[in-house]
C-alpha positions as CSV (number, residue, x, y, z in Angstrom):
1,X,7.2,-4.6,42.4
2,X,8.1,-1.3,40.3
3,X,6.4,0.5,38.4
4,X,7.7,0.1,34.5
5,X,6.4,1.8,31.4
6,X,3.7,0.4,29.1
7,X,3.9,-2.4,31.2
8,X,1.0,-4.4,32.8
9,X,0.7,-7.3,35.2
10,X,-1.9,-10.2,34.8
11,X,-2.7,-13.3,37.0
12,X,-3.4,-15.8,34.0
13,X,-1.3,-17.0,31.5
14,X,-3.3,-16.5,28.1
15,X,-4.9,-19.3,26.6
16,X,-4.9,-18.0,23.3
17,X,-3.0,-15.2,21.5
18,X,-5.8,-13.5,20.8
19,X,-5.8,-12.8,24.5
20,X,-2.8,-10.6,23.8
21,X,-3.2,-6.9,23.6
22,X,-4.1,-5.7,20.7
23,X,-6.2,-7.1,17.3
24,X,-4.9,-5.4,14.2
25,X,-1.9,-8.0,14.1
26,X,-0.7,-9.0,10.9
27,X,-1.1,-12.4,9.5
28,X,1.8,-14.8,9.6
29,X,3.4,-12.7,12.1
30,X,2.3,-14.2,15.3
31,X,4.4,-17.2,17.0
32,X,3.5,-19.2,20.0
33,X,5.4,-21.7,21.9
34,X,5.8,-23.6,25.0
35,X,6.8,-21.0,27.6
36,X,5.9,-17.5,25.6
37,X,4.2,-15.9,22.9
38,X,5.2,-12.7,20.8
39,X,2.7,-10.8,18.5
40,X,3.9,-8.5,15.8
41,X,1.6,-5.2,15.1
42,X,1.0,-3.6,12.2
43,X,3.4,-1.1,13.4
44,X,6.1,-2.7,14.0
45,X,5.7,-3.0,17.7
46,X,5.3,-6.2,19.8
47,X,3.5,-7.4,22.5
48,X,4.9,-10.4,24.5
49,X,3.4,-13.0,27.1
50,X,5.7,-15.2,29.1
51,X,5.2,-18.1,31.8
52,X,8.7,-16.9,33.1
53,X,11.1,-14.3,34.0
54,X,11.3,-11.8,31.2
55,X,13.3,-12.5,27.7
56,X,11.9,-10.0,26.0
57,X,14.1,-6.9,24.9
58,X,13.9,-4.6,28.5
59,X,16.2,-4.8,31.0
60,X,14.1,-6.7,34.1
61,X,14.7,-7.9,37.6
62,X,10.9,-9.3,37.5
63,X,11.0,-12.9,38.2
64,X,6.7,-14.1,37.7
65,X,5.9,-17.5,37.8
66,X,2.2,-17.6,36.5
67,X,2.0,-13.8,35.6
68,X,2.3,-12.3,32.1
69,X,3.2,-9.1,31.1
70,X,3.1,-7.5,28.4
71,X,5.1,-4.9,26.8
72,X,5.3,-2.2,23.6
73,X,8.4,-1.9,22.0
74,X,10.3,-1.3,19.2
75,X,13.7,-3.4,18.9
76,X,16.9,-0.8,19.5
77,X,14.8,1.4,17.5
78,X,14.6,-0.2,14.5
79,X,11.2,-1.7,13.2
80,X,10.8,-5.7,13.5
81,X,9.0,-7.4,10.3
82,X,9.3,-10.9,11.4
83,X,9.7,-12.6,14.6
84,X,9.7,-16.0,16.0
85,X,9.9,-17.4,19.8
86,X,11.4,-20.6,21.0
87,X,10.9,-22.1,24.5
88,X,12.6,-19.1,25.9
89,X,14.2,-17.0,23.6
90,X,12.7,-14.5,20.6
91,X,14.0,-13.4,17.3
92,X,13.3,-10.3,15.6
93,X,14.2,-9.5,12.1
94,X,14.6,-6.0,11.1
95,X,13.9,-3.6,8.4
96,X,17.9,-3.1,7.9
97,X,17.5,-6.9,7.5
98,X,19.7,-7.5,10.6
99,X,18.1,-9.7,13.4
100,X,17.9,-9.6,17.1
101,X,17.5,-11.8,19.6
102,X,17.1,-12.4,23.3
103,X,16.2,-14.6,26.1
104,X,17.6,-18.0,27.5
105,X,21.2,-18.7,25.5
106,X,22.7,-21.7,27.3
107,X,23.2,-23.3,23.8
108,X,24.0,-20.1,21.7
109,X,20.4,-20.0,20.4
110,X,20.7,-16.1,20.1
111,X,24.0,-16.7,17.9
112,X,26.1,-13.7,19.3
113,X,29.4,-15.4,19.8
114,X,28.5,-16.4,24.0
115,X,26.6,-18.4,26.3
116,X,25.5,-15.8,27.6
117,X,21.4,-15.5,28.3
118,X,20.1,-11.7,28.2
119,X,17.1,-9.4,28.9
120,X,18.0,-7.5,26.3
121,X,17.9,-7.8,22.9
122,X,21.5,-8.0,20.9
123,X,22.2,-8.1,17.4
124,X,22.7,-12.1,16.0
125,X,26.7,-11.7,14.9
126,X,27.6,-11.9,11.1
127,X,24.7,-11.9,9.4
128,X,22.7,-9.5,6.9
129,X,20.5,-9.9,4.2
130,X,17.8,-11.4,6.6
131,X,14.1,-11.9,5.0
132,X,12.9,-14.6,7.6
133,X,13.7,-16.2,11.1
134,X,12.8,-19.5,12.4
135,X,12.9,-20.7,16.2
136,X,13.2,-24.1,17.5
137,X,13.1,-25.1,21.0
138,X,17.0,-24.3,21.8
139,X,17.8,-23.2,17.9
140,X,17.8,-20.5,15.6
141,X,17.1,-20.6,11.6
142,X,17.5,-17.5,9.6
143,X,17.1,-16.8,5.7
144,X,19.3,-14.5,4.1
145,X,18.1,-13.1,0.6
146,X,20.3,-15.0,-1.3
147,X,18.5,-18.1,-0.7
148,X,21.3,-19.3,1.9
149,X,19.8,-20.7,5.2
150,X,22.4,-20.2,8.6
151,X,21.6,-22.1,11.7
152,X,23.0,-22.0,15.3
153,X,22.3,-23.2,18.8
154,X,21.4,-26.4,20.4
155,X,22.5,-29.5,17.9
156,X,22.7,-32.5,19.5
157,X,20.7,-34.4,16.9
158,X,22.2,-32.4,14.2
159,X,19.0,-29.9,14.1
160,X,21.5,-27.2,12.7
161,X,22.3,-29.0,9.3
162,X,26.2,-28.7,9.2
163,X,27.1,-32.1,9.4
164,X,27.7,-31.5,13.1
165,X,26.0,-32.8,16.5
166,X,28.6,-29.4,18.2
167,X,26.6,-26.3,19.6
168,X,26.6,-23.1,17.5
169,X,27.1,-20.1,19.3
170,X,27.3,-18.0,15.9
171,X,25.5,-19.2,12.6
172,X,26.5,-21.6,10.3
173,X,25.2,-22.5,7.1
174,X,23.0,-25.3,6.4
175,X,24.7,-27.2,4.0
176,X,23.0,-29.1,1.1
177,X,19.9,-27.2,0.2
178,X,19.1,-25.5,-2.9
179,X,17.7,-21.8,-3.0
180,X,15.2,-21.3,-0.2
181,X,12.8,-18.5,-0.5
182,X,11.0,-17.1,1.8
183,X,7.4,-15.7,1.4
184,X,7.2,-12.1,1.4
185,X,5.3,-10.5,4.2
186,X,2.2,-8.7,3.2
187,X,3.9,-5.5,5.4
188,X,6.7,-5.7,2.4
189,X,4.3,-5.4,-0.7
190,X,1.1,-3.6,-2.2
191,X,-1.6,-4.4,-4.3
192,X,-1.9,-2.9,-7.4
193,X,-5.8,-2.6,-8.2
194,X,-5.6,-1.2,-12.0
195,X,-4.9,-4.4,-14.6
196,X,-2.9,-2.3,-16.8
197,X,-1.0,-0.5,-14.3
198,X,-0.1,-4.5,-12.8
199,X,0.8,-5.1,-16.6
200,X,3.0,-2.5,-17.1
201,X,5.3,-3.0,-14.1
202,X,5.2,-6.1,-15.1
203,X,6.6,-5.6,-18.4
204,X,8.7,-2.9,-17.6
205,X,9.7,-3.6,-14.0
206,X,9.3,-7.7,-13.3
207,X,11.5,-7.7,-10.3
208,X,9.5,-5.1,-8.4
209,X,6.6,-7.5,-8.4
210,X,6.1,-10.4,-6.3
211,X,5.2,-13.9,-7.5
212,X,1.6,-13.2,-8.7
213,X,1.7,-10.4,-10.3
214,X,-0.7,-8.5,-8.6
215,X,1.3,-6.8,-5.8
216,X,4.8,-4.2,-5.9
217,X,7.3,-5.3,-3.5
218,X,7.8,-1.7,-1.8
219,X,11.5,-2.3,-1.1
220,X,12.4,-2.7,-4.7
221,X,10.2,0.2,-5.8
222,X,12.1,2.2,-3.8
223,X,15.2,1.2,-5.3
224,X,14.2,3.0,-8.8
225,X,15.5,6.4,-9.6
226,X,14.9,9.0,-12.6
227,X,12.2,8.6,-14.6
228,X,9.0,6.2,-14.4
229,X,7.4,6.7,-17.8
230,X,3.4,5.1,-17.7
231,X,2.1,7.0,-20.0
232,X,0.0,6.0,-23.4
233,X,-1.2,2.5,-20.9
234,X,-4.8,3.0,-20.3
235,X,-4.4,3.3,-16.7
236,X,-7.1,4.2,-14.4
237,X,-5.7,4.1,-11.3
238,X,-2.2,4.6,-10.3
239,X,-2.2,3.3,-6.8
240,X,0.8,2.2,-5.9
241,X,3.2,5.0,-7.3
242,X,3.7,6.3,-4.1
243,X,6.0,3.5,-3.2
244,X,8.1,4.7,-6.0
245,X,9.3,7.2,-3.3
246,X,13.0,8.1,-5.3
247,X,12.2,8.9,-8.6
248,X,12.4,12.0,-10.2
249,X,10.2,12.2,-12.8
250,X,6.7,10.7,-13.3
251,X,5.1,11.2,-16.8
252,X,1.7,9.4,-16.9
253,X,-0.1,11.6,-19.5
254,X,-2.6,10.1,-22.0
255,X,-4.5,7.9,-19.2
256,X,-7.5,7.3,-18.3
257,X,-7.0,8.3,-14.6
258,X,-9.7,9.5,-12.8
259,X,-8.2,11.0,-9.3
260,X,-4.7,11.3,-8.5
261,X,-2.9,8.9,-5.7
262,X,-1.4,10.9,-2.4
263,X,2.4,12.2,-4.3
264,X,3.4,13.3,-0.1
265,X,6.2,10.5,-0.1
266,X,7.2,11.2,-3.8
267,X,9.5,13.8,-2.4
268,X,12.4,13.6,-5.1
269,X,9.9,15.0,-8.2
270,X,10.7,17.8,-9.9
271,X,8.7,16.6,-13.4
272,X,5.4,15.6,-13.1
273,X,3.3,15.0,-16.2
274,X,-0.6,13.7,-15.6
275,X,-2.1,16.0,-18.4
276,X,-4.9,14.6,-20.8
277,X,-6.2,12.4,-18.3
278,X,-10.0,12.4,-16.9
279,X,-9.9,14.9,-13.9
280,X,-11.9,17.1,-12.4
281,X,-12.8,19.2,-9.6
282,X,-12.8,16.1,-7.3
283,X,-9.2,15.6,-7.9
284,X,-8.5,19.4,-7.0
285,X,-6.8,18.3,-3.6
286,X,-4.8,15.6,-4.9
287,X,-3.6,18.3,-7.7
288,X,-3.0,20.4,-4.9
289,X,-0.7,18.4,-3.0
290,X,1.7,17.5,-6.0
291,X,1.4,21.1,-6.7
292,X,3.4,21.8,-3.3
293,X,6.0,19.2,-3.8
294,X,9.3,21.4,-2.9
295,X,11.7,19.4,-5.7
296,X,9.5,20.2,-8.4
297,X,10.4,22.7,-11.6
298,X,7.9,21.2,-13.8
299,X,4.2,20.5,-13.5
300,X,2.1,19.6,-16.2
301,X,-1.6,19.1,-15.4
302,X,-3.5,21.0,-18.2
303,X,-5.2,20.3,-20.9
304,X,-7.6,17.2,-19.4
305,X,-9.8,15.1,-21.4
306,X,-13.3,15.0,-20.9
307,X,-14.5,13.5,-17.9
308,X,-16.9,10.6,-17.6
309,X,-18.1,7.8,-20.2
310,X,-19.8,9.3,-23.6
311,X,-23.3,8.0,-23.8
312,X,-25.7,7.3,-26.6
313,X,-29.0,7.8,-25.3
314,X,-32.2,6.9,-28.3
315,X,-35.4,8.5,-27.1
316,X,-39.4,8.6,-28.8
317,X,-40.7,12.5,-29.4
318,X,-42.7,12.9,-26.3
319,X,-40.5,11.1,-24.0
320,X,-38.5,12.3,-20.9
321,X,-34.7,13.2,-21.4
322,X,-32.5,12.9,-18.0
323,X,-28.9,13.3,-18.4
324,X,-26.6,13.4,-14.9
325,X,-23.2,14.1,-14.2
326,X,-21.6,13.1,-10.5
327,X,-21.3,15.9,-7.7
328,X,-17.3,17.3,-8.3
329,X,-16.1,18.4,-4.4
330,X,-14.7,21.5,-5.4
331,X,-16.6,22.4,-8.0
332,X,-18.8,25.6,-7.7
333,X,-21.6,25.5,-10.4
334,X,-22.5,24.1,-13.9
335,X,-24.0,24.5,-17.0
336,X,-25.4,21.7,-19.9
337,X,-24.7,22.6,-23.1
338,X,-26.6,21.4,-26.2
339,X,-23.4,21.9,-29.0
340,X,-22.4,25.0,-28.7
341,X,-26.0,26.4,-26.9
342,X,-26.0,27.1,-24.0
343,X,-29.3,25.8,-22.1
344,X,-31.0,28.2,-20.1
345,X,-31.1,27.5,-16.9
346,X,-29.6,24.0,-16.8
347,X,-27.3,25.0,-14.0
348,X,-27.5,21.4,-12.0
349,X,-25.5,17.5,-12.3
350,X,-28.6,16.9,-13.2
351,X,-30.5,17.5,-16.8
352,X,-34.5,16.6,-17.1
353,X,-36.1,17.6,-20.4
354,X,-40.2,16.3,-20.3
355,X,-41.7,15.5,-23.5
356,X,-38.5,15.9,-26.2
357,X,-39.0,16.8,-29.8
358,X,-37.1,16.6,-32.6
359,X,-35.4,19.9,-31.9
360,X,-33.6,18.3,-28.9
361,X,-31.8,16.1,-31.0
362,X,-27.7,16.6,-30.6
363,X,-24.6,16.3,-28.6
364,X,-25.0,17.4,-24.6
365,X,-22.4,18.1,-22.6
366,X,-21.8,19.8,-19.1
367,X,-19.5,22.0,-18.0
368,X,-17.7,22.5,-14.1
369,X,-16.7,25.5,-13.1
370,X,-14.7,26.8,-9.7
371,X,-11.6,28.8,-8.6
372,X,-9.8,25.6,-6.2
373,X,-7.3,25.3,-9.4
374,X,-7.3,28.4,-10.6
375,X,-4.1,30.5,-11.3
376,X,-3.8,32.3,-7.5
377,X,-4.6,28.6,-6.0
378,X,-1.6,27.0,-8.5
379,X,2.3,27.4,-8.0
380,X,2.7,26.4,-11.5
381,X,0.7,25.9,-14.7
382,X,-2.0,28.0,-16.0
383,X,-4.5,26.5,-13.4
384,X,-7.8,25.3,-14.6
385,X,-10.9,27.0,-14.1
386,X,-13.6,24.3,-15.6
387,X,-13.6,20.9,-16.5
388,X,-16.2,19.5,-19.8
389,X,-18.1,16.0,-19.7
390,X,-17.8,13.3,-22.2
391,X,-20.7,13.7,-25.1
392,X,-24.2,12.7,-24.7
393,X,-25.5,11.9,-27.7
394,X,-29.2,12.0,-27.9
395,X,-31.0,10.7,-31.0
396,X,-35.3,11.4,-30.6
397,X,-37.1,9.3,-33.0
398,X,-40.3,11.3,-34.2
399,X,-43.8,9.0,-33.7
400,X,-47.3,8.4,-35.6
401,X,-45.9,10.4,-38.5
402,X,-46.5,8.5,-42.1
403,X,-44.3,7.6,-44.7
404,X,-45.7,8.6,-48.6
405,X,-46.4,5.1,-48.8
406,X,-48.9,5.5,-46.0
407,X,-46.9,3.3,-43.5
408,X,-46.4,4.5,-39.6
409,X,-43.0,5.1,-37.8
């Protein structure tokens, strides 16, 4: 027996097809039947089992009768998103939504036109559009984006749905149904954590989302050119703008984002607007990044609102005052500021002040400082050089004073 690439020998036939290499496979995308198993990865590879001689995509002289082996591949280059596997022949369809096929084709199961079985895998003739695939035992099923569904193969009991009991060799439509549609694999979509970022594509873009609402279908983002214009929404999180790989300008000013999503796919910006948001120096990498972005002319990323929540904070005379900020990455000091004073050595995230009088009473804020944005770090823009905190308002209550009319505070 040669030796073959990424290719291993077993002497048991897997019980289960979590026996297969391999964990991280995606859900819905695994297929078992009578004489071998295929198992879709996350990355578009496959591993297959078989009982028989190989059907799987590589050319073979191997003929194992109670082996498996397994194999790594990627189908004539192109990435598989959905497979299925009859008693001996696969289907894999592609992300140019053509499918392949391979294996036993005594009945035209691999719908190329022959009768012709193969160890490698050929493209299914006629057909595009492809968002799901189906196997029988001897027949294939596919689902084309316009709801049609085309059969061929074996269809002696009329298993194709063409009226027919006559082998296919090349798909036909089934005839008689009404629109069929296909879930959507969880490869072909993203979830969009921030509510009013999920309402606004909603609103604006309802056919980029899937059926719940909750998740962009990446294909269709893609589809959108020029501008994409979020801002004024509320939005504290714009995950899932990276999908939106082709537009060219993103203005999502007047937020309430708080870091920046990874713009490295967003390769056709040249406008980019995320002022008056709530960054800081914790967002000085992400800033970075769309800062290098070789299509862009314009970047605007300055002014930025206060970060943090404003806080009221109502304190006795006497008591302990502790005001915090988080730890900013890239900042390289601070300083608390009671209105416009500065306090003396208050040079930490964190403010304690034991024992508060009446002369502490006031707005507190804190200031971050650091060079990662400044001008000689920034292609464009003025750079930033310190970023302010929302207000702490502290109100201190004085105690055992009386009132003229001899009552106690």
């Amino acid at each position: 027996m040669k030796n073959q690439t990424k290719t291993t020998v077993k002497t048991n036939f897997p019980k289960s097809l979590s026996r297969l290499p391999g964990r991280n496979i995606k859900r819905n995308d695994r297929n078992v039947e009578t004489l071998h198993a295929t198992a879709l990865h996350n990355t578009g590879t496959l591993h297959v089992a078989a009982k028989r001689r190989s059907v799987f995509g590589r050319a073979t002289s191997l003929l194992l009768v109670s082996f498996i082996f397994q194999y790594s591949l990627t189908i004539n280059h192109l990435k598989a998103q959905v497979i299925a596997g009859g008693a001996s022949h696969s289907l894999f369809a592609c992300a140019d939504s053509t499918v392949r096929s391979c294996g036993l084709n005594a009945y035209g199961q691999l719908g190329n036109g022959t009768t012709t079985s193969t160890t490698l895998a050929v493209q299914v003739s006629g057909l595009t559009g492809i968002t799901a695939v189906a196997a029988g035992q001897h027949h294939s099923l596919f689902l084309k984006n316009d709801g049609t569904v085309w059969a061929c193969g074996f269809n002696l009991y009329g298993q194709l749905g063409d009226g027919t009991t006559a082998n296919k060799t090349l798909a036909v439509q089934v005839t008689g149904l009404c629109t069929v549609v296909a879930p959507i694999p969880p490869s072909l979509k993203a979830y969009i954590p921030d509510i009013n970022f999920r309402n606004f594509l909603n609103t604006n873009y309802p056919a980029f989302m899937d059926g719940s609402g909750d998740s962009l279908l990446i294909d269709s983002a893609a589809t959108l050119t020029g501008v994409l214009n979020c801002s004024n929404q509320n939005i504290a999180d714009l995950t899932g703008v990276e999908y939106f790989v082709n537009i060219t300008q993103l203005w999502c000013y007047n937020n309430q984002l708080t870091a920046l999503p990874d713009f490295t796919n967003n390769t056709a910006l040249y406008w980019l607007d995320c002022a008056n948001n709530k960054l800081d120096f914790s967002d000085a990498r992400a800033l970075r990044i769309a800062d290098t972005i070789s299509t862009l002319t314009t970047y605007i990323y300055s002014p930025q609102d206060p970060f943090g929540v404003a806080v009221t904070f109502n304190l006795n005379a006497g008591e302990t005052l502790i005001l915090s900020i988080a730890n900013q990455d890239s900042a390289l000091s601070y300083q608390w500021f009671r209105g416009t004073d500065t306090i003396m050595g208050a040079t930490d995230t964190l403010l304690i002040i034991p024992n508060v009088t009446l002369a502490e009473n006031g707005v507190y804020t804190c200031r971050s400082y650091g060079t990662a944005l400044d001008t000689n770090n920034m292609i464009w823009g003025p750079g930033i050089s310190s970023f302010v905190s929302e207000e702490f308002l502290v109100n201190i209550s004085p105690v055992g004073i009386k009132d003229p009319q001899g009552f106690q505070n």
